[in-house]
C-alpha positions as a printed Julia matrix, in Angstrom:
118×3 Matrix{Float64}:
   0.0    0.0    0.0
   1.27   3.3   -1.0
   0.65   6.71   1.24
   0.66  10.12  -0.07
   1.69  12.85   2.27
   0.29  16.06   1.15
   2.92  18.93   1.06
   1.07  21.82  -0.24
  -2.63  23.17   0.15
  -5.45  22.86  -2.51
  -6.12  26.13  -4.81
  -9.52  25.76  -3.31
  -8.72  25.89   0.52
  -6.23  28.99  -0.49
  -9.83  30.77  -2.12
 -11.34  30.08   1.04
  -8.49  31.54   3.65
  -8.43  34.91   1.29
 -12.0   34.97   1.0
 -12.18  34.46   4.95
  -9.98  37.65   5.46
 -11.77  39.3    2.69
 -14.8   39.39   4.29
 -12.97  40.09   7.89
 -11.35  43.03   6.4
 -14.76  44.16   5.09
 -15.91  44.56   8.71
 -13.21  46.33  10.29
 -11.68  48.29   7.88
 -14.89  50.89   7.88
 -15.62  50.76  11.49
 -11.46  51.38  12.09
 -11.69  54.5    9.59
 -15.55  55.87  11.53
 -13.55  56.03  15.01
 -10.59  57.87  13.61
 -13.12  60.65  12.32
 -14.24  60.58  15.59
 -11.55  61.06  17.26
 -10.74  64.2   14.85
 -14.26  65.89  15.72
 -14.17  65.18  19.45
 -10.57  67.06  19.37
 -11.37  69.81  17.75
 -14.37  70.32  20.03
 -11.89  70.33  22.53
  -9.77  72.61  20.89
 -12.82  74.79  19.96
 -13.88  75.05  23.71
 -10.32  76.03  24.7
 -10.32  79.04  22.17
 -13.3   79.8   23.8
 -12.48  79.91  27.39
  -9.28  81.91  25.96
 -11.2   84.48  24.72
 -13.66  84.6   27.62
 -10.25  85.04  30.13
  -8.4   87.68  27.29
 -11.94  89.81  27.35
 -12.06  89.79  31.17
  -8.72  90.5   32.18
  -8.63  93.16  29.21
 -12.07  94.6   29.86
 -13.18  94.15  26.55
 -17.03  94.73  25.49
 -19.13  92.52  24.35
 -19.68  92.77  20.33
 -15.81  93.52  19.94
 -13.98  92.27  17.05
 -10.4   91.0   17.76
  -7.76  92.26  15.55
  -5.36  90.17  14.41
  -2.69  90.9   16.51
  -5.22  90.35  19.06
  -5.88  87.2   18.39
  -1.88  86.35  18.95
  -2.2   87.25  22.58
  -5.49  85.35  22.94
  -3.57  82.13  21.74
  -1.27  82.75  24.85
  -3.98  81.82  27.04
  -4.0   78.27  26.01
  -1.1   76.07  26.97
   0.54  75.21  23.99
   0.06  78.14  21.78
  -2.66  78.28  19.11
  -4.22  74.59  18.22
  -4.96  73.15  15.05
  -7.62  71.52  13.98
  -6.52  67.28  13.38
  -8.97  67.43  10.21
  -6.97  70.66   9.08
  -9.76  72.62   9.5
  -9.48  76.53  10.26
 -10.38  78.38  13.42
 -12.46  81.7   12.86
 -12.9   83.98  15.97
 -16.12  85.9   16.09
 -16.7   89.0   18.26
 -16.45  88.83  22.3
 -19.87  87.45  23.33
 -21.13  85.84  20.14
 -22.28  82.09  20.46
 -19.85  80.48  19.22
 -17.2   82.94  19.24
 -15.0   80.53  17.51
 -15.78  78.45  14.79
 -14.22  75.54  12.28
 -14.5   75.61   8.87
 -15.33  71.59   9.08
 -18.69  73.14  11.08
 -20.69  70.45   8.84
 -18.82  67.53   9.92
 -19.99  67.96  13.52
 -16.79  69.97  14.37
 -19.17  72.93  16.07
 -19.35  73.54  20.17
 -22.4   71.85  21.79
């Protein structure tokens, strides 16, 4: 009697293993990429409520009235109010400041991707 040993794998069992991770990738891949946009929003919320408390503390200890438009200059020394310097946005969006008292008084240009202050 005569006994094969099998050395290799069959073309079919090779479909099935890629068509296995195939279908694994399918899952993951877009769930992996929705929590990284996440992320990005919920930072630059963060980063959107820190302007604002800057700007709150730079109007207060400068006396400034409400309805005042920083100047850009102005905006410099607001940035030196938040520990780091000026933020960025991770989606490289672009911070606008409004006048003192406005709700928001900062805003990101990615606003309508949910990147706006509660």
């Amino acid at each position: 009697m005569i006994f094969f040993h099998r050395k290799s794998y069959t073309l079919v069992e090779l479909m099935i293993v890629v068509l296995v991770i195939a279908i694994i990738l399918a899952i993951v891949v877009p769930n992996y990429l929705k929590t990284g946009r996440a992320a990005a929003k919920n930072a630059c919320i963060n980063n959107l409520k820190q302007i604002d408390g800057a700007i709150e503390q730079w109007a207060l200890d400068n006396t400034i009235q409400s309805g005042t438009q920083p100047s850009i200059e102005q905006e410099e020394v607001i940035y030196v109010y938040i520990d780091g310097g000026k933020p960025a946005c991770p989606s490289k969006g672009v911070y606008t400041i409004y006048p003192v008292g406005d709700k928001p008084q900062v805003r990101c240009s990615k606003e309508s991707e949910g990147h706006t202050l509660p």
